[in-house]
C-alpha positions as CSV (number, residue, x, y, z in Angstrom):
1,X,0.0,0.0,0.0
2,X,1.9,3.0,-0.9
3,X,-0.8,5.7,-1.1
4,X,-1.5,8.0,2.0
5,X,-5.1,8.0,1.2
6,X,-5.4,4.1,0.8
7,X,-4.0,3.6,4.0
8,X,-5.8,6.6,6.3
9,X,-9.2,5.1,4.3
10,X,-8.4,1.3,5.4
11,X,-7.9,2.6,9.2
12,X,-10.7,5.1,9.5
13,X,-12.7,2.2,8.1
14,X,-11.3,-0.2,10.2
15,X,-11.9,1.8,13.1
16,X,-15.3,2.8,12.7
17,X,-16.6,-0.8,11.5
18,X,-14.7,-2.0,14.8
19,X,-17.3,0.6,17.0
20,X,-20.2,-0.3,15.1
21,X,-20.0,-4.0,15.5
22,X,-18.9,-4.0,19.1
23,X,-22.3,-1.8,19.3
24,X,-24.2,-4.6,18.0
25,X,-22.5,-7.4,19.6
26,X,-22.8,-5.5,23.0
27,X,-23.9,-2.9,25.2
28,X,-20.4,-1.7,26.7
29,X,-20.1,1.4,24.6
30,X,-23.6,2.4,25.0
31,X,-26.7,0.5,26.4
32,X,-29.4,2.7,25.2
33,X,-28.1,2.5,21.1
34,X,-27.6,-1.6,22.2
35,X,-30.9,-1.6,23.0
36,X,-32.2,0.2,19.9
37,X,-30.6,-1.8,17.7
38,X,-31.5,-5.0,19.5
39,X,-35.5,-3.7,18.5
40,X,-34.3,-2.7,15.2
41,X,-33.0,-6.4,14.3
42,X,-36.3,-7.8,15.0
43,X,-37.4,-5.8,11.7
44,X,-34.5,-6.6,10.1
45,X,-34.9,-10.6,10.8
46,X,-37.7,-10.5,9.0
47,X,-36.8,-9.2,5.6
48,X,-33.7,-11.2,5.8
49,X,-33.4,-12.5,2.2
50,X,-33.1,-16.1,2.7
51,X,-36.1,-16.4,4.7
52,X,-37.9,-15.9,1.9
53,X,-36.0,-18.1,-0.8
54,X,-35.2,-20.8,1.1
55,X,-37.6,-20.5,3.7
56,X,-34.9,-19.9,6.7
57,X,-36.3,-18.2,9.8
58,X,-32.9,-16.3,11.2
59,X,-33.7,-15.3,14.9
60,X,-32.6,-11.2,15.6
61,X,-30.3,-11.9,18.1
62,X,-28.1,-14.3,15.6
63,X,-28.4,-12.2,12.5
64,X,-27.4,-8.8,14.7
65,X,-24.7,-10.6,16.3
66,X,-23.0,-12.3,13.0
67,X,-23.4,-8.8,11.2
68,X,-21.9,-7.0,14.5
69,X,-18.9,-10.1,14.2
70,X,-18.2,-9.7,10.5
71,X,-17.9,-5.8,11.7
72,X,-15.8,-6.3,14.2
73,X,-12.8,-9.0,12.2
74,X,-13.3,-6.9,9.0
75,X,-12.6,-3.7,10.8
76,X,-9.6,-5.1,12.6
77,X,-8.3,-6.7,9.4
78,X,-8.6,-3.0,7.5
79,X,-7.3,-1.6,10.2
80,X,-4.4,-3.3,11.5
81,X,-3.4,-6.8,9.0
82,X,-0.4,-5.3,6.7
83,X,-1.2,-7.4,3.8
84,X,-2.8,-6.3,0.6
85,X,-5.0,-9.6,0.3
86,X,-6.0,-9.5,3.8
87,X,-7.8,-5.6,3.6
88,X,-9.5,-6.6,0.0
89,X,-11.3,-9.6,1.3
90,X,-12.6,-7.5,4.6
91,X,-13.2,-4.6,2.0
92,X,-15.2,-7.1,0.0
93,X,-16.9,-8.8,2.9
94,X,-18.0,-5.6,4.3
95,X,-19.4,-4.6,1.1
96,X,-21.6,-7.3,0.6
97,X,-22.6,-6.8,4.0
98,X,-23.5,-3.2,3.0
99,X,-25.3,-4.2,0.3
100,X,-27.2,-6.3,2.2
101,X,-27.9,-4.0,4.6
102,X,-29.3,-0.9,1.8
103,X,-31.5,-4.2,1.0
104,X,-32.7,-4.6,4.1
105,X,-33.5,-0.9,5.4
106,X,-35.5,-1.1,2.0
107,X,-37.1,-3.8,2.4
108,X,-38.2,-3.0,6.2
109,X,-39.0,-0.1,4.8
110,X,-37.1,2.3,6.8
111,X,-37.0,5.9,5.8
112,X,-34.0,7.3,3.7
113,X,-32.3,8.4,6.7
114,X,-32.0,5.0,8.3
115,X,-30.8,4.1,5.1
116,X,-28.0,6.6,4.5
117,X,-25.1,5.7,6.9
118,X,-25.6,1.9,5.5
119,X,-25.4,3.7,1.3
120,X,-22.5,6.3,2.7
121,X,-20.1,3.7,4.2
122,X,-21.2,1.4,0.5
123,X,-19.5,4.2,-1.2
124,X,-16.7,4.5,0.8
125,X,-15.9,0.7,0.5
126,X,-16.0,0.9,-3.3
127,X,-14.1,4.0,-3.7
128,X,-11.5,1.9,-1.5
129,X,-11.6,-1.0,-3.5
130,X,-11.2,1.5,-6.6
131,X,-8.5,3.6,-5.7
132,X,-6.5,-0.1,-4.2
133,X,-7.2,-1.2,-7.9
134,X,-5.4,1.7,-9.4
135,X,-2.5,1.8,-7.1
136,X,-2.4,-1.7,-7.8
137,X,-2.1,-1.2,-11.5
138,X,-0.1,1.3,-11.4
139,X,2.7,-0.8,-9.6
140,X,2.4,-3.6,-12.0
141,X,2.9,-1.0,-15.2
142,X,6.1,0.5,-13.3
143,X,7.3,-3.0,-12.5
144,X,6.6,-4.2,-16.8
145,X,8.1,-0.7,-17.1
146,X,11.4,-1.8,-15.3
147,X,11.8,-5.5,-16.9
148,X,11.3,-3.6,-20.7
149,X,14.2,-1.3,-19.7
150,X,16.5,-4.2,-18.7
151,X,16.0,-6.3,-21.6
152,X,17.0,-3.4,-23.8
């Protein structure tokens, strides 16, 4: 990672997807916005999107504490893992994850504003994912660069 903005993105990300999953896993940074999110899963259980296809019934407390745990190693893995591999597959993991979660604020039928935190942080993820694309790009054309210029 040599770009300054790749690697303040990855640990702002890192950091804040850290916070919001020990929120959802538990209480200890705040009990009233534990509790509120512990009413909100109910709603969010039941638009889950297998439970319609497949016919799965995902209880609240599971689905808000696997999404809280996917948060929490995806965050630390942005954050702090030094390898390139490592921060694409939490930057891809927590983009699904925020794709399902625009899916299910619209399928709960939440207003836009309980959508827009969940369609912010999507964008971020992408533009991370772009920009770690083009730096990546970038170092493979310097590095055919350098192998054309010894063989001459």
């Amino acid at each position: 990672m040599g770009s300054i903005v790749l690697k303040s993105l990855s640990v702002l990300l890192g950091i804040f997807f850290l916070f919001v999953g020990t929120l959802k896993m538990s209480p200890v940074i705040s009990k009233e916005l534990h509790k509120d999110l512990r009413k909100d899963y109910v709603k969010y259980a039941k638009v889950f999107p297998l439970s319609k296809a497949v016919d799965i019934k995902v209880p609240a407390k599971w689905y808000r504490r696997a999404v809280g745990g996917i948060e929490v190693l995806s965050g630390v893995c942005l954050a702090f893992v030094p390898y390139r591999n490592v921060k694409q597959g939490a930057n891809i993991t927590l983009l699904v994850s925020h794709l399902l979660a625009v899916y299910t604020h619209y399928a709960a039928k939440d207003k836009f504003e309980r959508m827009a935190p969940a369609l912010v942080f999507l964008f971020m993820l992408a533009g991370r994912l772009v920009i770690d694309y083009q730096l990546r790009r970038k170092e493979l054309a310097e590095v055919a660069e350098t192998k054309a210029q010894k063989q001459e």
